[in-house]
C-alpha positions as CSV (number, residue, x, y, z in Angstrom):
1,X,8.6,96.5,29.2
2,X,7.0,93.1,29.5
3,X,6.5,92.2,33.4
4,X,8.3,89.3,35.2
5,X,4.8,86.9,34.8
6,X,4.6,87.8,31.4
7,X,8.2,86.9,30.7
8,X,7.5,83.7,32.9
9,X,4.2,82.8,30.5
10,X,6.0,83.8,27.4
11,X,9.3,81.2,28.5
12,X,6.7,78.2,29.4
13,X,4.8,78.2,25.7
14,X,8.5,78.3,23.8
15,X,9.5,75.8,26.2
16,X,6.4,74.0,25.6
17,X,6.6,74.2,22.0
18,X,10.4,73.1,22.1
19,X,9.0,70.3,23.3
20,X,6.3,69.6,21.0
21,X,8.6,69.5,18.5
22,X,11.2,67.6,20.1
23,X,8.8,64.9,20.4
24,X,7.5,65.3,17.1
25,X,11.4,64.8,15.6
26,X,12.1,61.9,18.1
27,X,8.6,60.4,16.8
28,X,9.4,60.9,13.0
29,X,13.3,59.6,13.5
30,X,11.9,56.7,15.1
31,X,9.3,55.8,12.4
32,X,11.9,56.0,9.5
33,X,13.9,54.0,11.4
34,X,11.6,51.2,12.8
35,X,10.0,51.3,9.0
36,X,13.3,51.0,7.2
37,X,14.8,48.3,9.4
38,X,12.1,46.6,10.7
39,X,9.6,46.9,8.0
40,X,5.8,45.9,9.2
41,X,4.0,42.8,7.9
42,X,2.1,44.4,5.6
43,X,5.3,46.1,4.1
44,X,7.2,42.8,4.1
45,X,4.7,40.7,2.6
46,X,4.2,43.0,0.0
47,X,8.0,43.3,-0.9
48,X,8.0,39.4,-0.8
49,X,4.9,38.9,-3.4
50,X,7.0,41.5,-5.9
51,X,10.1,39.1,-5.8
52,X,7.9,36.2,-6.0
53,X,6.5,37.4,-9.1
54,X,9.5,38.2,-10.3
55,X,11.3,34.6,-9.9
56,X,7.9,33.4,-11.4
57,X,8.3,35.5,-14.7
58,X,12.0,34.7,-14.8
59,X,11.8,31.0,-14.3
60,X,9.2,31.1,-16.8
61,X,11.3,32.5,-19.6
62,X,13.5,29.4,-19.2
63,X,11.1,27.3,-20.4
64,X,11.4,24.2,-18.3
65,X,9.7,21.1,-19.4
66,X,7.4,19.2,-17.3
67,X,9.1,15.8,-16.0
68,X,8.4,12.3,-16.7
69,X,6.1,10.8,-14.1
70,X,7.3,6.9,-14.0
71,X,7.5,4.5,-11.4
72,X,7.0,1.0,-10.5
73,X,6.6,1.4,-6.8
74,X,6.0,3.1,-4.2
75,X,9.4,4.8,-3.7
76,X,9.5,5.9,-7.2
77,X,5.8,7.5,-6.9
78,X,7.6,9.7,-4.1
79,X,10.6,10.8,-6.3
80,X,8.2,11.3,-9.6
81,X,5.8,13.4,-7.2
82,X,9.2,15.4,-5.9
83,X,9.8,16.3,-9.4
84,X,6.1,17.2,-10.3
85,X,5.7,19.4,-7.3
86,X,9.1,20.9,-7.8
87,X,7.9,21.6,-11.8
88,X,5.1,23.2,-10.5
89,X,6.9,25.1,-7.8
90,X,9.0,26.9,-10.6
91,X,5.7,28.5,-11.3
92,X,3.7,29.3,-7.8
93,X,4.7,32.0,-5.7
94,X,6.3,30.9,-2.6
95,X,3.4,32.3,-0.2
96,X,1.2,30.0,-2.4
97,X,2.8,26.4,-2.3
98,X,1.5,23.6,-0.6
99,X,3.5,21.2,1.7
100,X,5.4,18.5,-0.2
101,X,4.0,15.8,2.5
102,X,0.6,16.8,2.1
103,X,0.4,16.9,-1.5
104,X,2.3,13.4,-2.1
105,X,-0.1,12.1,0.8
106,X,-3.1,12.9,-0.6
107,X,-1.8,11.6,-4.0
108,X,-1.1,8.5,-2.7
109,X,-4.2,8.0,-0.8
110,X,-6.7,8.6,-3.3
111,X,-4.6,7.3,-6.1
112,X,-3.5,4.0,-4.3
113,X,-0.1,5.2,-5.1
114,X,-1.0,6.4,-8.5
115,X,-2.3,2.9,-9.5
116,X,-6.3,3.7,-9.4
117,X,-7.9,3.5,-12.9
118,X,-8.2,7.4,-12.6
119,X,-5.1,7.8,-12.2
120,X,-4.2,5.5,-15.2
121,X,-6.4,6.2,-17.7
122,X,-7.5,9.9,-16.3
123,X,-4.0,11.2,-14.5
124,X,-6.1,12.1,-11.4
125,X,-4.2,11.6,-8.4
126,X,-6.8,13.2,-6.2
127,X,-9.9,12.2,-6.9
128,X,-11.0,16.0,-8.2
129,X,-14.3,16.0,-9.6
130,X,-16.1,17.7,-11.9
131,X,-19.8,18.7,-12.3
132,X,-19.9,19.7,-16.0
133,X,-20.3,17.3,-18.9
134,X,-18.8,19.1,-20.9
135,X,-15.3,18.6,-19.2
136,X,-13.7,15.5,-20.2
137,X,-14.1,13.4,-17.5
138,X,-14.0,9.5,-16.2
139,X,-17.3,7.8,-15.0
140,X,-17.1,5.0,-11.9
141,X,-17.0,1.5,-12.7
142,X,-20.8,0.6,-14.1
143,X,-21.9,3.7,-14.4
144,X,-23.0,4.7,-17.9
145,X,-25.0,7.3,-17.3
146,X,-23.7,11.1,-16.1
147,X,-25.0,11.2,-12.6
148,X,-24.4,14.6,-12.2
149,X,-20.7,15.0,-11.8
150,X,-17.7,12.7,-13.0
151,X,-13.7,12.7,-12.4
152,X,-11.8,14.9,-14.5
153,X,-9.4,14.0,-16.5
154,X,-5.9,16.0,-17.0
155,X,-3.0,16.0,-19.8
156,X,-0.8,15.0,-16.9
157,X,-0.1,13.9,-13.6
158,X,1.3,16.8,-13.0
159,X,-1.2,18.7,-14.8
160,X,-3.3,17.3,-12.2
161,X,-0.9,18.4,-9.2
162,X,-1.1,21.9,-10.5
163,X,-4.8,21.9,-10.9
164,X,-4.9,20.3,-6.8
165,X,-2.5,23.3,-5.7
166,X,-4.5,26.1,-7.5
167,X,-7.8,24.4,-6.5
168,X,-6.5,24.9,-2.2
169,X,-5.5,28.3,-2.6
170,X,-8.9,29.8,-4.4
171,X,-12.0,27.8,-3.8
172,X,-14.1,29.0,-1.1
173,X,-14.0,25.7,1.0
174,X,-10.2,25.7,2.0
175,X,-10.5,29.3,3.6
176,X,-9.4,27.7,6.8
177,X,-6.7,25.6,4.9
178,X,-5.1,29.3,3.5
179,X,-5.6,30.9,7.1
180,X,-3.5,28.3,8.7
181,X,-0.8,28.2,6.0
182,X,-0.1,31.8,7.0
183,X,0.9,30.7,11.0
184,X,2.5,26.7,10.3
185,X,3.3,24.8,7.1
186,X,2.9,21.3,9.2
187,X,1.1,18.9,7.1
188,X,-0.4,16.9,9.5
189,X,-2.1,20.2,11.1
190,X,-3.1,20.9,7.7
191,X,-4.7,18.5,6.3
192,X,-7.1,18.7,9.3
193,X,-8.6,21.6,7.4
194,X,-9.8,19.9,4.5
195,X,-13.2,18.4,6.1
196,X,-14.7,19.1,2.6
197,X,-12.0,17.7,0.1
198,X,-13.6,14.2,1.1
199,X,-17.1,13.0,3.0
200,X,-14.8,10.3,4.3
201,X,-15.3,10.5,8.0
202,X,-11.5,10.2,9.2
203,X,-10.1,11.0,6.0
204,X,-7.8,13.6,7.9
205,X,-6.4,10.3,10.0
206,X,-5.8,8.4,6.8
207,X,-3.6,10.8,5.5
208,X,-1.6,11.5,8.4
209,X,-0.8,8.2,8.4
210,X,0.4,7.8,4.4
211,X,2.4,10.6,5.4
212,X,3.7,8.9,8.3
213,X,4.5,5.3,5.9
214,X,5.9,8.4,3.4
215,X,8.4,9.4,5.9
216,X,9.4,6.1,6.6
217,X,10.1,5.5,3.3
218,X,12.3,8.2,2.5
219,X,14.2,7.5,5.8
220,X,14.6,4.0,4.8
221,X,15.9,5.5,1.2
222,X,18.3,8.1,2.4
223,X,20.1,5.5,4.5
């Protein structure tokens, strides 16, 4: 017959082990629970690129037809780069888009509200260059010569908004653009990323304030 402080000994380990797992279930109720209704990041941004591909592939099908881009002023360049951006929305996953303001801003700077000869004769809006002959692309005024790169020249205006959008979210140089997307989607934040879309010294300043005249302008029009 075991003896009373072997009876003790043999009482603390199964209570010990009761214990053990106890916490164990506790620890594995808590984890289904905290994962199935309060997923992680990682888990919801995985579920959300699945759905975005899915409205992508869907919305595709459709077949929707790029719109028009005309306009005689500066309120109608907003509306037709709406439209474009909206056309090429349909297409770009929703962790992928860039901020309407920035976009028409940016248009509408280096465009001069989509009057520049590039934009004209090229469909430019930004500026976008190009460093292979090859691609068909605009010289500057005078120049005859390929000086090494040229502006490229797109079917559309808003084959060239498309191009702008994909151009953010994989060349190397607007890490810091993608890495700030992920905590704000201000504009004006934003653009202060872009120190290497233009060697102009306060370029970031410039287009803060088109998207400041931008905002003022659709104010004005939703009166």
């Amino acid at each position: 017959m075991p003896s009373k402080q072997q009876m003790k000994i043999c009482i603390d380990k199964t209570w010990y082990w009761c214990k053990v797992i106890l916490a164990i279930f506790i620890l594995t109720l808590v984890s289904y629970w905290y994962g199935t209704y309060h997923p992680n990041k990682h888990a919801k941004s995985k579920v959300n690129a699945e759905l975005d591909k899915y409205y992508v592939s869907q919305i595709s099908e459709m077949g929707l037809q790029e719109p028009e881009f005309n306009f005689i002023n500066d309120t109608q360049f907003i509306r037709a780069m709406h439209k474009c951006i909206n056309y090429v929305n349909f297409t770009t996953p929703k962790h992928l888009r860039v901020p309407y303001e920035m976009i028409i801003g940016q248009a509408a700077l280096e465009s001069g509200w989509g009057t520049s000869r590039f934009a004209t004769e090229g469909n430019n809006l930004f500026g976008i260059r190009t460093w292979k002959e090859d691609v068909e692309h605009l010289l500057p005024q005078g120049v005859k010569k390929w000086p090494g790169w040229g502006v490229k020249v797109f079917a559309s205006k808003c084959d060239s908004v498309k191009y702008y959008i994909e151009l953010l979210n994989n060349h190397s140089a607007y890490e810091k653009f993608r890495t700030l997307r992920q905590t704000t989607n201000d504009s004006t934040k934003l653009i202060k990323t872009l120190d290497k879309f233009s060697t102009t010294v306060d370029y970031d300043q410039r287009v803060i304030r088109m998207i400041k005249k931008i905002r003022k302008l659709e104010e004005k029009n939703a009166d």
